[in-house]
ZAZAKE-520058 format. One record per atom (N, C-alpha, C): x, y, z; atom name; residue in one letter. Coordinates in pm, whole numbers, plus 50000, padded with zeros to 5 digits. Each point is the difference from the previous one (the first is absolute). Last residue first. Layout:
BEGIN
PT     c1     c2     c3  atomo  residuo
PT      X      Y      Z     CA        A
...
% end
This chain:
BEGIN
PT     c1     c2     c3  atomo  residuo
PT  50453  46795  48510      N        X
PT  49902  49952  49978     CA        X
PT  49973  50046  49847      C        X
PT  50419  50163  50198      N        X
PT  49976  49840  49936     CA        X
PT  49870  49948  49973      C        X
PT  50008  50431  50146      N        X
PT  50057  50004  49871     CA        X
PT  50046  49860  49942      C        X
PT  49792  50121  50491      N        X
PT  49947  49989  49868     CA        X
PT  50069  49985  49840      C        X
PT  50234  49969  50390      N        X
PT  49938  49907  49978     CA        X
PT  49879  50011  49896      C        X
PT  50329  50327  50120      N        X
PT  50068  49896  49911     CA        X
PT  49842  49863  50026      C        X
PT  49889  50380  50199      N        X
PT  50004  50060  49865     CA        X
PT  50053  49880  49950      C        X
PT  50048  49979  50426      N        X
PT  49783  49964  49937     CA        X
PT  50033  50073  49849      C        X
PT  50364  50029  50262      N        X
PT  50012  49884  50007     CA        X
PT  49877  49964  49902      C        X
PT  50230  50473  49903      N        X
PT  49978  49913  50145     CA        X
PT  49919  49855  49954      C        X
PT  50330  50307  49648      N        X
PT  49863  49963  50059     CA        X
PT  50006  49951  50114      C        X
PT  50396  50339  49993      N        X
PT  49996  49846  49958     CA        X
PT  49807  49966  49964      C        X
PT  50337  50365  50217      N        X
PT  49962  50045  49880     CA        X
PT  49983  49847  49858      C        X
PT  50075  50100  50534      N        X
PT  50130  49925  49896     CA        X
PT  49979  50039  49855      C        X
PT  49666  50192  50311      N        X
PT  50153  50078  50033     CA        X
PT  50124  49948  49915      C        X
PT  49554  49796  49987      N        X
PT  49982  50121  49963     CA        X
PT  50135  50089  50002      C        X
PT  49963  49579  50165      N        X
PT  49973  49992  49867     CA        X
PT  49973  50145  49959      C        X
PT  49974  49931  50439      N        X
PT  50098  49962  49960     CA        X
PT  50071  50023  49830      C        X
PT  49565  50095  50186      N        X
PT  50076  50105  50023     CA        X
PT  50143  49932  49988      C        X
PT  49647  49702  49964      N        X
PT  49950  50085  49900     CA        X
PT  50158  50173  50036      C        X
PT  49991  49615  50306      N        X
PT  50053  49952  49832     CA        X
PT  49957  50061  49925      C        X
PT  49839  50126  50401      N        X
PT  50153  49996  50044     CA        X
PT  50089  49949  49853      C        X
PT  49521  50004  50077      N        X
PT  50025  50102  49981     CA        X
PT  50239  50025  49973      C        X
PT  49712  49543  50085      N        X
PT  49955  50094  49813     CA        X
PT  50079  50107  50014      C        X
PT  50037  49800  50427      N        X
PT  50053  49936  49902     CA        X
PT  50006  50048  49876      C        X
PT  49841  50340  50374      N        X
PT  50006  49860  49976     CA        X
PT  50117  49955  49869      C        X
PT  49974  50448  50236      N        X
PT  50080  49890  50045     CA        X
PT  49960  49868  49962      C        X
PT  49783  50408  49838      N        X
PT  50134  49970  49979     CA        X
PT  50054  49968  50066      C        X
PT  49571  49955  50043      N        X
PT  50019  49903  49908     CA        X
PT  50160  50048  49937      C        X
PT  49828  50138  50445      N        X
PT  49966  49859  49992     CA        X
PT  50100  49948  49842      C        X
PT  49903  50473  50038      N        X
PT  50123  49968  50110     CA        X
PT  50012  49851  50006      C        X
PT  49639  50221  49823      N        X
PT  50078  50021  49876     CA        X
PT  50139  49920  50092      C        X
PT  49582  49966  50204      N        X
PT  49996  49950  49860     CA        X
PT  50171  50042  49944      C        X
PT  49923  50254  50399      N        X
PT  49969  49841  50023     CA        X
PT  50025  49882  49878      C        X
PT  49883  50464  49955      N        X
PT  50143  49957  50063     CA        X
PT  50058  49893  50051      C        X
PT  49536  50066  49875      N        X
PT  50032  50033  49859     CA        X
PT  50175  49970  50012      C        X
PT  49745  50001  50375      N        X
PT  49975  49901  49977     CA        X
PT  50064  49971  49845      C        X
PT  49973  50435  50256      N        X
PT  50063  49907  50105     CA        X
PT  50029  49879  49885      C        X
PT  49674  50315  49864      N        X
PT  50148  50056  49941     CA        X
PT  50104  49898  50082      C        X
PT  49532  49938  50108      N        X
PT  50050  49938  49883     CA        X
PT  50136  50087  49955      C        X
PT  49844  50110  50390      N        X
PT  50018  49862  50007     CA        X
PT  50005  49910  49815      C        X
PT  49942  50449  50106      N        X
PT  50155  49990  50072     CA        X
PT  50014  49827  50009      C        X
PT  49694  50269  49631      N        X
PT  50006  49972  50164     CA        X
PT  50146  49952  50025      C        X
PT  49741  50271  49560      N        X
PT  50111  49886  50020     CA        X
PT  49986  49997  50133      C        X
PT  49564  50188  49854      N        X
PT  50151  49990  50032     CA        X
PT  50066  49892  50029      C        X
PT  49446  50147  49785      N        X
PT  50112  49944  50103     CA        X
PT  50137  50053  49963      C        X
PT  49599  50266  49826      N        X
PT  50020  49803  49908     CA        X
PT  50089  49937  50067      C        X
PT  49843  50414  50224      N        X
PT  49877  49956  49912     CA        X
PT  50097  49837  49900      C        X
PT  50234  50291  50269      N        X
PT  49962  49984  50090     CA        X
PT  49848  49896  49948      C        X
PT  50354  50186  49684      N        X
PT  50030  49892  50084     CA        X
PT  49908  49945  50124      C        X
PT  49898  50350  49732      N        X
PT  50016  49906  49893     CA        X
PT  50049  49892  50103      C        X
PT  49994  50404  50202      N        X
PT  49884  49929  49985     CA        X
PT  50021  49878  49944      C        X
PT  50323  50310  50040      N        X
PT  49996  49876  50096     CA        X
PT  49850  49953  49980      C        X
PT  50107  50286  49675      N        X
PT  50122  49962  49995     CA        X
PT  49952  49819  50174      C        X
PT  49764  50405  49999      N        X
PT  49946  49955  49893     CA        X
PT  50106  49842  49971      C        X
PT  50151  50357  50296      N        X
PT  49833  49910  50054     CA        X
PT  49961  49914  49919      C        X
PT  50356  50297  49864      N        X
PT  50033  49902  50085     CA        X
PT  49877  49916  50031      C        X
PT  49903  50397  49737      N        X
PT  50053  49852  49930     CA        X
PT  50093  49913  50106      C        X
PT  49751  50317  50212      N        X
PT  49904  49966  49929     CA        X
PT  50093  49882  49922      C        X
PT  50193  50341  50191      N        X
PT  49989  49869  50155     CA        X
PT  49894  49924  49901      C        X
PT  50222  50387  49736      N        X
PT  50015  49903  50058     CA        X
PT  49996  49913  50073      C        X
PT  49745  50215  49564      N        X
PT  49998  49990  50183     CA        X
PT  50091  49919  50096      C        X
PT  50099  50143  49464      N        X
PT  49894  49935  50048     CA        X
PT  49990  50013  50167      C        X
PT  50291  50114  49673      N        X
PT  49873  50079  49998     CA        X
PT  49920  49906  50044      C        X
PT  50441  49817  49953      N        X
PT  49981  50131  50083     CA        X
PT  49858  50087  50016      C        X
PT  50024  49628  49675      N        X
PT  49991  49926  50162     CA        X
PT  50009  50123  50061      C        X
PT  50106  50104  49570      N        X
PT  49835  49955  49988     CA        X
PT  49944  49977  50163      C        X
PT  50468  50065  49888      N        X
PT  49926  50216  50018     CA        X
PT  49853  49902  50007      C        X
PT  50296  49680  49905      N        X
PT  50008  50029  50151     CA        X
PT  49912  50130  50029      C        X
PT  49999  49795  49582      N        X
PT  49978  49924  50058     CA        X
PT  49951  50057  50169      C        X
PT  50295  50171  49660      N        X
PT  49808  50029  49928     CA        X
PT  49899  49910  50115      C        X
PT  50471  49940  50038      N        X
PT  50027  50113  50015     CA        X
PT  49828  50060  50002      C        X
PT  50127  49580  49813      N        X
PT  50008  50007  50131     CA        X
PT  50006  50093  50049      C        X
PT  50022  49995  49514      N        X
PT  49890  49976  50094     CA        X
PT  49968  49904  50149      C        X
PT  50399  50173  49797      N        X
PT  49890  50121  50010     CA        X
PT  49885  49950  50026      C        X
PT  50328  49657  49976      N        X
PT  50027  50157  50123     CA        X
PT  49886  50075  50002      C        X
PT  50055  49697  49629      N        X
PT  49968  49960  50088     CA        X
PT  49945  50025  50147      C        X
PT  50136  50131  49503      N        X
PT  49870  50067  50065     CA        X
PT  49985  49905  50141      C        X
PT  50376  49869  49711      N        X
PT  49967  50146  50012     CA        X
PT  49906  50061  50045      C        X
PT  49977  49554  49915      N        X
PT  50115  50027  50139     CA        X
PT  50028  50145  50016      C        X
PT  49482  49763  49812      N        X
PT  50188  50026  49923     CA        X
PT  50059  50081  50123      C        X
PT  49583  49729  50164      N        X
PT  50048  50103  49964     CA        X
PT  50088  49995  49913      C        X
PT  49616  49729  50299      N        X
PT  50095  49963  49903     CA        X
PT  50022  50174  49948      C        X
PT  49742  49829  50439      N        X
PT  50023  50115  49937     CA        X
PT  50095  49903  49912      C        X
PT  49860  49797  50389      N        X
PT  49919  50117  49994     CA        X
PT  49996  50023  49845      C        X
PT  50212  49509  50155      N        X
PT  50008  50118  49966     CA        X
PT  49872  50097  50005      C        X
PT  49929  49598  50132      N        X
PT  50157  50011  50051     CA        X
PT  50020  50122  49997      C        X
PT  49580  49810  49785      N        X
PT  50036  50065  50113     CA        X
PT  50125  50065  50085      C        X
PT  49900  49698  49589      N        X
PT  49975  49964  50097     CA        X
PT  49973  50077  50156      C        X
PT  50101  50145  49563      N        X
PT  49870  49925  50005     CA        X
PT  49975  49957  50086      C        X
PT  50446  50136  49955      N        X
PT  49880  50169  50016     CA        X
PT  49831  49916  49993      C        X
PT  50386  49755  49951      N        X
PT  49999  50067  50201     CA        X
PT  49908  50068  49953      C        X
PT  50104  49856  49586      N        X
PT  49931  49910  50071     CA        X
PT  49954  50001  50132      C        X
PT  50257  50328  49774      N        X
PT  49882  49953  49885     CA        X
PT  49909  49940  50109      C        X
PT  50430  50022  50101      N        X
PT  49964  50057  50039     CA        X
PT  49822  50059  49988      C        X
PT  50229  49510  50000      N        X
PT  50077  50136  49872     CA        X
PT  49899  50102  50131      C        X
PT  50180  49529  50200      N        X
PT  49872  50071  49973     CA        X
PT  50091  50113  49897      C        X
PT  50183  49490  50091      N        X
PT  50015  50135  49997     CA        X
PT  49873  50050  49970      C        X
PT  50016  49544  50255      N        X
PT  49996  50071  49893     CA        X
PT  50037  50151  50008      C        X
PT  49926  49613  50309      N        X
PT  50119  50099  49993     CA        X
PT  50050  50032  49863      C        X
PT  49663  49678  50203      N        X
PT  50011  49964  49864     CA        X
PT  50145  50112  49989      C        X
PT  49738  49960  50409      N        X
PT  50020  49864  49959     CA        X
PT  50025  50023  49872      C        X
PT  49817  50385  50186      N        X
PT  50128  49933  50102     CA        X
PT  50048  49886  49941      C        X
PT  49689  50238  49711      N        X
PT  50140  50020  49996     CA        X
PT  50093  49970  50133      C        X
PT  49514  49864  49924      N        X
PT  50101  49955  49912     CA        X
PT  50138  50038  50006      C        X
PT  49698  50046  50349      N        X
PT  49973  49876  49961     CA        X
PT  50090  49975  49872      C        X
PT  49922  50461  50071      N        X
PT  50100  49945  50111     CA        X
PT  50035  49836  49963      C        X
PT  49571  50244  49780      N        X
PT  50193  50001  49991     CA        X
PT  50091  49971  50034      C        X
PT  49590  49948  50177      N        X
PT  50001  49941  49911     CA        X
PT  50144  49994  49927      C        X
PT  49923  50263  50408      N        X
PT  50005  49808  50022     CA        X
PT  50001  49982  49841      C        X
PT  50076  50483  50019      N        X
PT  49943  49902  50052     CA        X
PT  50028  49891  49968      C        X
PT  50250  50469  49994      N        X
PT  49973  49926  49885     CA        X
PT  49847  49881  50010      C        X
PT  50219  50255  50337      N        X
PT  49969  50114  49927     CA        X
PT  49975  49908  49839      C        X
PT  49994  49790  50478      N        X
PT  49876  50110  50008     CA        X
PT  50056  50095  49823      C        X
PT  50299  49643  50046      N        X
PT  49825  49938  50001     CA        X
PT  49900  50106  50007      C        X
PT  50454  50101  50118      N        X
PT  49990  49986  49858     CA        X
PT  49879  49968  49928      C        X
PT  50093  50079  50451      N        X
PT  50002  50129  49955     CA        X
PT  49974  49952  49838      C        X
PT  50073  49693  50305      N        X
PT  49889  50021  50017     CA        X
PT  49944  50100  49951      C        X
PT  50443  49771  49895      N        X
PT  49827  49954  49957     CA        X
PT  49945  50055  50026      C        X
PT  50458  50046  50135      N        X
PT  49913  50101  49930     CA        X
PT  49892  49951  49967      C        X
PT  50260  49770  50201      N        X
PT  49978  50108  50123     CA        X
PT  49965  50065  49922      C        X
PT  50061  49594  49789      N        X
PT  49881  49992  50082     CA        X
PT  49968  50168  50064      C        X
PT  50252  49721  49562      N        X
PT  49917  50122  50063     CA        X
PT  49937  50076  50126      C        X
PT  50318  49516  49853      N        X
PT  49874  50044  49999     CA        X
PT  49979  50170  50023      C        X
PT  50426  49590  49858      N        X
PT  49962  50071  50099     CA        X
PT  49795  50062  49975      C        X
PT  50339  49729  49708      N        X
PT  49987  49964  50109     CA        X
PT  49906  50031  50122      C        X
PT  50166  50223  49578      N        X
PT  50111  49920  50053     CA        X
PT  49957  49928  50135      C        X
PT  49706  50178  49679      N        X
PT  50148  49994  49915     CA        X
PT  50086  49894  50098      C        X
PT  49583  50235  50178      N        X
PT  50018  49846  49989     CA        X
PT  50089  49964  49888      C        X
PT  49947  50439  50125      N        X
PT  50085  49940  50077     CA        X
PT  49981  49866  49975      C        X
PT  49881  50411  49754      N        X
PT  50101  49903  49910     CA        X
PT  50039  49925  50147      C        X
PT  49632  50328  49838      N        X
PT  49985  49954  50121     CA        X
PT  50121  49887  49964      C        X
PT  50009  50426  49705      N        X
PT  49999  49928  50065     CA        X
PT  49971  49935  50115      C        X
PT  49912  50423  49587      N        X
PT  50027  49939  50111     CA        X
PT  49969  49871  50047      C        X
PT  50153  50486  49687      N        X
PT  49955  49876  50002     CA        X
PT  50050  49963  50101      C        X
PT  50031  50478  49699      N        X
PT  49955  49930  50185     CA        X
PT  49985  49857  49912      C        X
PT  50012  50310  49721      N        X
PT  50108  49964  50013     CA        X
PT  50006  49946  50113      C        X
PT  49677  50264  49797      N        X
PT  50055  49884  49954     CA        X
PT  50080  49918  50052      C        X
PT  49846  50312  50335      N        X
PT  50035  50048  49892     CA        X
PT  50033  49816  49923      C        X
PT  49707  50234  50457      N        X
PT  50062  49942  49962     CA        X
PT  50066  50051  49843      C        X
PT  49754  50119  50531      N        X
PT  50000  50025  49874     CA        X
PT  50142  49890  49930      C        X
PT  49660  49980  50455      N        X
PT  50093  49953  49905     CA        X
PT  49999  50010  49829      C        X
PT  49751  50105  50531      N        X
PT  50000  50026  49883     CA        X
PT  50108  49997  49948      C        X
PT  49993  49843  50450      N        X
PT  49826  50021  49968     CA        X
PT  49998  50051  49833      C        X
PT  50370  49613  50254      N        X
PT  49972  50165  49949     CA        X
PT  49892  50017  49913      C        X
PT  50158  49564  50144      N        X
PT  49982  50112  50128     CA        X
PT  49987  50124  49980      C        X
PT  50114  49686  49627      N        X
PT  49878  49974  50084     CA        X
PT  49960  50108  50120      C        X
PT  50493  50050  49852      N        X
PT  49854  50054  49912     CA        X
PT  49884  49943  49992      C        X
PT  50331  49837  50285      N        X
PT  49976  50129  50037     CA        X
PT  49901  50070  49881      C        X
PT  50067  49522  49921      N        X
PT  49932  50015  50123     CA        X
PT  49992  50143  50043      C        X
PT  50236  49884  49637      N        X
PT  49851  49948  49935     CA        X
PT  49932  49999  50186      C        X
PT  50479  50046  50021      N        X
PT  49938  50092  49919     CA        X
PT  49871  49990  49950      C        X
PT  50164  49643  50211      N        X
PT  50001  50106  50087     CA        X
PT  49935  50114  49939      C        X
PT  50013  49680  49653      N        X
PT  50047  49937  50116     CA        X
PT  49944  50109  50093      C        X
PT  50096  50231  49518      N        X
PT  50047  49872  50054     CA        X
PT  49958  49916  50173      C        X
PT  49986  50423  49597      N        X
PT  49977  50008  50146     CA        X
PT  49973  49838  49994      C        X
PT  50238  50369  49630      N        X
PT  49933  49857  50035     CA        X
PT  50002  50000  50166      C        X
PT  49925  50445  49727      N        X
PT  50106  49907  49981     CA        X
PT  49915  49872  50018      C        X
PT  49863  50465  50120      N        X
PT  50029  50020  49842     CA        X
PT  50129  49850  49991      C        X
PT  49571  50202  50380      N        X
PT  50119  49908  49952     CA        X
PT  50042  49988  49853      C        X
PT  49790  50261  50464      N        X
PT  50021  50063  49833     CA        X
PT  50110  49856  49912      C        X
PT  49585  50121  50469      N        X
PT  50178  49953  49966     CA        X
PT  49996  50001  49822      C        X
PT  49711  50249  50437      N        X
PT  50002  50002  49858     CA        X
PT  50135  49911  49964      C        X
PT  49660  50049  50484      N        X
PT  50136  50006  49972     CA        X
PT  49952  49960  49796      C        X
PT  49787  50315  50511      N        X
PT  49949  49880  49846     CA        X
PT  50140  49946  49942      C        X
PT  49921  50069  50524      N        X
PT  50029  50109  49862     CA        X
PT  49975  49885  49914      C        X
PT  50008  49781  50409      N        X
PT  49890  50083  49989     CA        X
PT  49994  50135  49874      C        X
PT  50213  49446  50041      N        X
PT  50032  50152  50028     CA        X
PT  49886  50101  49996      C        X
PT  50054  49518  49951      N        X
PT  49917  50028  50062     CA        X
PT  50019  50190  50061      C        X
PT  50284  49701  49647      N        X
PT  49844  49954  50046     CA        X
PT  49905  50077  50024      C        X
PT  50483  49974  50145      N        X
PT  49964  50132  49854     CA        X
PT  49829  49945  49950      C        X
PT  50142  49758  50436      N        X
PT  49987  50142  49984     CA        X
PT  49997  50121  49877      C        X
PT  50023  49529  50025      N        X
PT  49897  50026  49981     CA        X
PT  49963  50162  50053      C        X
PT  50414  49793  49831      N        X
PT  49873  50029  49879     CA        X
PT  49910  50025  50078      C        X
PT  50404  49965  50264      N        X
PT  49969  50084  49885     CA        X
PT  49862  49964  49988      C        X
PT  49993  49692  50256      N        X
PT  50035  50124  50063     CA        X
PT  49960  50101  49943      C        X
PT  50128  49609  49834      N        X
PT  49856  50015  50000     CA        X
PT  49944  50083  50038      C        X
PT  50484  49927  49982      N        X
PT  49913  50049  49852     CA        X
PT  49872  49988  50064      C        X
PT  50198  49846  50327      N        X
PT  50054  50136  49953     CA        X
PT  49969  50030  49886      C        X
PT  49904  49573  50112      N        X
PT  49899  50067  50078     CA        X
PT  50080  50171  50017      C        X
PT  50234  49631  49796      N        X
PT  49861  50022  49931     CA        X
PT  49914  50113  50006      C        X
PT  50407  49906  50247      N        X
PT  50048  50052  49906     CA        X
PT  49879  50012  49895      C        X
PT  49966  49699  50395      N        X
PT  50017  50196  50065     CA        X
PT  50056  50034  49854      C        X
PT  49933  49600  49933      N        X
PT  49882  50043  50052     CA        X
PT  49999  50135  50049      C        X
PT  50368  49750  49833      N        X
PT  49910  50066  49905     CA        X
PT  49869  50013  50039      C        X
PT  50309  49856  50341      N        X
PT  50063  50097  49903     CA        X
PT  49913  50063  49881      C        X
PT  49838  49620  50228      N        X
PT  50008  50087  50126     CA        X
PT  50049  50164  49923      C        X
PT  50085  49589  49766      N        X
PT  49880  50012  49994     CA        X
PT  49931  50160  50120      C        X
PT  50507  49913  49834      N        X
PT  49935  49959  50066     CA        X
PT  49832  50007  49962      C        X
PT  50462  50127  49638      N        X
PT  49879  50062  50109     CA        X
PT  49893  49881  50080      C        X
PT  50302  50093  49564      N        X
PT  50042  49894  50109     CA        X
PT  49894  50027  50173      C        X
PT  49880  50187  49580      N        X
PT  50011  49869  49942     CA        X
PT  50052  49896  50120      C        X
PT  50041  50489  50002      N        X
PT  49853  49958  50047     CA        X
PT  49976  49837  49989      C        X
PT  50366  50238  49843      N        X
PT  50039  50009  50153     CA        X
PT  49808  49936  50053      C        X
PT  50091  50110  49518      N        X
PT  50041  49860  50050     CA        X
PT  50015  50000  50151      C        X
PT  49735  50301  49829      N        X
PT  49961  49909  49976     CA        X
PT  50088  49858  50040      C        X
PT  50145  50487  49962      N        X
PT  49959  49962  50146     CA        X
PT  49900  49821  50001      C        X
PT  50234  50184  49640      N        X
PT  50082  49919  50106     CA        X
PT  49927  49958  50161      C        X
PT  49841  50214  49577      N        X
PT  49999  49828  49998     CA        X
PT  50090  49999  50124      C        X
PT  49564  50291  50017      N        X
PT  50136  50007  49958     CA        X
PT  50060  49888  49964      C        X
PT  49484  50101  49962      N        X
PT  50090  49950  50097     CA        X
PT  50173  49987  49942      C        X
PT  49626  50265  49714      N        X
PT  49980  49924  50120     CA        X
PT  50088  49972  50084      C        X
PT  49998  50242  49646      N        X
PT  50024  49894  49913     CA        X
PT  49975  49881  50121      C        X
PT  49781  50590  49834      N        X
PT  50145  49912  50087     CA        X
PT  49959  49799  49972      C        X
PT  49929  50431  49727      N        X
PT  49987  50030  50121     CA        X
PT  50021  49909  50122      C        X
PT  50346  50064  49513      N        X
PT  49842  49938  50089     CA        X
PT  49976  50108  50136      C        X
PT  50309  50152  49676      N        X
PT  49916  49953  49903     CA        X
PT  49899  49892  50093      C        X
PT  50209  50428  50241      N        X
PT  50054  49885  49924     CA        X
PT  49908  49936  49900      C        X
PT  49888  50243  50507      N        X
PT  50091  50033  49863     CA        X
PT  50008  49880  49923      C        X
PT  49497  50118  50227      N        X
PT  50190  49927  50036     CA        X
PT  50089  50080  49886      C        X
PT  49500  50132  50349      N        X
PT  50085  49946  49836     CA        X
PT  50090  49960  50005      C        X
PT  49536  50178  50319      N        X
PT  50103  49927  49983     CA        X
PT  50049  49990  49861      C        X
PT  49704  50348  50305      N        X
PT  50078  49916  49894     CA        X
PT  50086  49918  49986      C        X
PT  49598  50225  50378      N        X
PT  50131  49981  49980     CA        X
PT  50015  49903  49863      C        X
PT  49678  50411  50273      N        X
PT  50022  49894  49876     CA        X
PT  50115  49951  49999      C        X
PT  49826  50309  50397      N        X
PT  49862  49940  49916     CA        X
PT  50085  49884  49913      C        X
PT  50201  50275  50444      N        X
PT  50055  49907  49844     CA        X
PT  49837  49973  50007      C        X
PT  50091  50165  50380      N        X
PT  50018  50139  49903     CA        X
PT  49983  49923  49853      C        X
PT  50048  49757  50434      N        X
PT  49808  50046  49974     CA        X
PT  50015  50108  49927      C        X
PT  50353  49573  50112      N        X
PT  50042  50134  49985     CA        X
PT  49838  50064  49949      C        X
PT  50083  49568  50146      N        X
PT  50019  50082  50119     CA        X
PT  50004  50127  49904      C        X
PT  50100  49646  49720      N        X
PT  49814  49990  50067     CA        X
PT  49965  50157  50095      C        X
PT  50470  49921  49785      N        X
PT  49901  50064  49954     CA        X
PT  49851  50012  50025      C        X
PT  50357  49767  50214      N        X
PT  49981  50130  50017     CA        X
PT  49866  50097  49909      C        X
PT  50105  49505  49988      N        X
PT  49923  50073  50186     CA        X
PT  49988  50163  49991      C        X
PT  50184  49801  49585      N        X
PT  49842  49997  50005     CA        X
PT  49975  50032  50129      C        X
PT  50454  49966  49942      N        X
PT  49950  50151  49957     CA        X
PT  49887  49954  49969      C        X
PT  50188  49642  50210      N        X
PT  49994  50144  50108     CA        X
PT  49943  50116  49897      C        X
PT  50054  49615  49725      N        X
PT  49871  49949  50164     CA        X
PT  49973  50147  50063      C        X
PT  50382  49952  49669      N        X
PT  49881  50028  49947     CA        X
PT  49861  50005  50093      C        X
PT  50420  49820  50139      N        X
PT  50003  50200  49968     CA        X
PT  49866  50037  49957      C        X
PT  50033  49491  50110      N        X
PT  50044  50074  50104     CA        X
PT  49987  50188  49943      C        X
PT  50015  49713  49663      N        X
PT  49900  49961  50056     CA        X
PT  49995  50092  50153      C        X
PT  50333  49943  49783      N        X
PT  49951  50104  49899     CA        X
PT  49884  49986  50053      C        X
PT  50312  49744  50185      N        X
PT  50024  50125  50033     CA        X
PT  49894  50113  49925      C        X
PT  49985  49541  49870      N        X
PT  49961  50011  50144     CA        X
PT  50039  50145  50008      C        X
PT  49947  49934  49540      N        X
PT  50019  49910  50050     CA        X
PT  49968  50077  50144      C        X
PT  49916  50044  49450      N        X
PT  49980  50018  50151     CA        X
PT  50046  49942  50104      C        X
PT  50054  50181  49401      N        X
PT  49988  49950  50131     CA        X
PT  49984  50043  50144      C        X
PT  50119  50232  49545      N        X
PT  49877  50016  50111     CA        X
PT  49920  49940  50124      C        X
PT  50287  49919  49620      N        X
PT  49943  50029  49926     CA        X
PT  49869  50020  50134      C        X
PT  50470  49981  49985      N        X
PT  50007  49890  50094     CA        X
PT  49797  49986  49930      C        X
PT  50266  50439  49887      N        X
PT  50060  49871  49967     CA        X
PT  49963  49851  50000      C        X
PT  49768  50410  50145      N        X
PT  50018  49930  49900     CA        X
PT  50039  49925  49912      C        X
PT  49845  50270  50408      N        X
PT  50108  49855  50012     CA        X
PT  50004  49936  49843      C        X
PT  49704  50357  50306      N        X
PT  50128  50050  49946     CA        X
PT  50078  49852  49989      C        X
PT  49445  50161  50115      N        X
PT  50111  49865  49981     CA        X
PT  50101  50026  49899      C        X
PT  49611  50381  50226      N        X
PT  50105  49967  49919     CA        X
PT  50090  49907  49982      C        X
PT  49536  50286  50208      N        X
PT  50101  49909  50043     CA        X
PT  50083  49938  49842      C        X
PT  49719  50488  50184      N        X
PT  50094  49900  49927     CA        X
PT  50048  49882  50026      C        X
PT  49600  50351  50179      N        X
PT  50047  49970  50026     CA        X
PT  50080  49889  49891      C        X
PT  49713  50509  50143      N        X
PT  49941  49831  49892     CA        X
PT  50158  49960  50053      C        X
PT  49818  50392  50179      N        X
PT  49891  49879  50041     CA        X
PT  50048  49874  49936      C        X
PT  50394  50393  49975      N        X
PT  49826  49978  50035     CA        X
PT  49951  49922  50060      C        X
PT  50405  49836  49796      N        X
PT  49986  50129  49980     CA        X
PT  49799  50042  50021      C        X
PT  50433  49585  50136      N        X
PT  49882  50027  49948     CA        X
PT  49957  50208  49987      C        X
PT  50348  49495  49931      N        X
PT  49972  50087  50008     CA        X
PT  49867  50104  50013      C        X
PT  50369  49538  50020      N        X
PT  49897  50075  50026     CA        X
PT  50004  50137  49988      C        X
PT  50275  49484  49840      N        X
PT  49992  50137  50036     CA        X
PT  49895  50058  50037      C        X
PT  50268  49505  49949      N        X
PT  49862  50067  50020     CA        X
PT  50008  50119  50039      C        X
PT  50355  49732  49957      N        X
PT  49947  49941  49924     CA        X
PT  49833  50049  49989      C        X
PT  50426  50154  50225      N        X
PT  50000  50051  49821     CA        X
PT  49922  49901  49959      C        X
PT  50114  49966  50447      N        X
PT  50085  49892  49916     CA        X
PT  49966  50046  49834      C        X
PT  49788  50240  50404      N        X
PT  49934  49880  49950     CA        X
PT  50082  49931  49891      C        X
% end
């Protein structure tokens, strides 16, 4: 996996690990692709109760890569529709996984990243997490993660931080829901550890059941709105806005609606 995602699992419980710290954990298509197959696998696998997620580095990740961003920039409408609808893929299979999943974020989760930790049923955190819906920065919109983001924060929230791409403190994920758990980074582990012996004692076909209830009782993402969300995001990086919001982003210039406000 290009050393950008490791696995491991010991027992029932299962590691996932974003090795990229340089790049601060980014994502792009291939990562999307590795990451996809080890959720098929892990669904399929009926020994795994818990899977973890964490990253290296000072973020848990920073969303969308930039390069793969610019290869996306030149991208057909057709192109970012099959490239949407592969993240949608991902998320909605880590989503909808039948093990409980714990992600541990001790950084900044950005974009994408503010979508795999939506998708995860308990999220421990540390000061030091903060998070972004930062795509109307440049143009662009949220969309293939909205639906995950809306069910873990709600419409009300959402209403503000898609449209305003404010930084969240961790403080603030934790009010809002985002976050489970605020921790110091030294006790982070362990209590994910306090966590998993809690879920192991428990019945396992019982916390799967339970786990799909919640969904079977307040709806699911559908295939026709995960379709439509790909749809949204693929449209507006080929429109006009989107194409000058990612331009400007790569020249490392304001885009056009920024210089016009600033004369107003």
């Amino acid at each position: 996996m290009e050393n950008k995602i490791t696995f491991k699992k010991q027992g029932d419980v299962a590691e996932i690990r974003l090795t990229n710290p340089e790049k601060h954990n980014a994502f792009d298509d291939q990562f999307i692709a590795d990451f996809t197959d080890l959720l098929t696998n892990i669904k399929a696998d009926e020994s795994l109760r818990v899977v973890v997620i964490k990253a290296d580095g000072k973020s848990f990740s920073a969303g969308a890569d930039l390069n793969w961003m610019k290869r996306m920039a030149q991208y057909s409408y057709e192109q970012n529709l099959a490239d949407a609808a592969a993240l949608a893929k991902m998320l909605h299979l880590l989503n909808y996984l039948p093990q409980t999943t714990i992600a541990l974020v001790n950084g900044a989760a950005f974009g994408g990243g503010v979508g795999i930790v939506s998708c995860c049923d308990i999220v421990l955190a540390t000061e030091k997490a903060k998070f972004c819906l930062s795509e109307v920065k440049i143009g662009l919109i949220p969309a293939t993660i909205s639906p995950y983001v809306i069910d873990a924060i709600g419409q009300r929230a959402s209403r503000r931080y898609f449209q305003t791409a404010e930084v969240i403190s961790a403080q603030q994920a934790l009010s809002l829901g985002l976050v489970s758990e605020l921790l110091d980074a030294e006790v982070l582990e362990q209590r994910a550890f306090e966590l998993i012996d809690t879920l192991l004692a428990n019945g396992p076909e019982a916390v799967k059941a339970a786990k799909a209830l919640i969904f079977n009782v307040d709806g699911t993402v559908d295939d026709d709105k995960a379709l439509a969300t790909s749809e949204q995001i693929a449209s507006i990086r080929v429109s006009k806005q989107g194409q000058e919001g990612l331009t400007a982003f790569f020249e490392r210039r304001p885009a056009n609606w920024q210089k016009e406000h600033k004369e107003d």
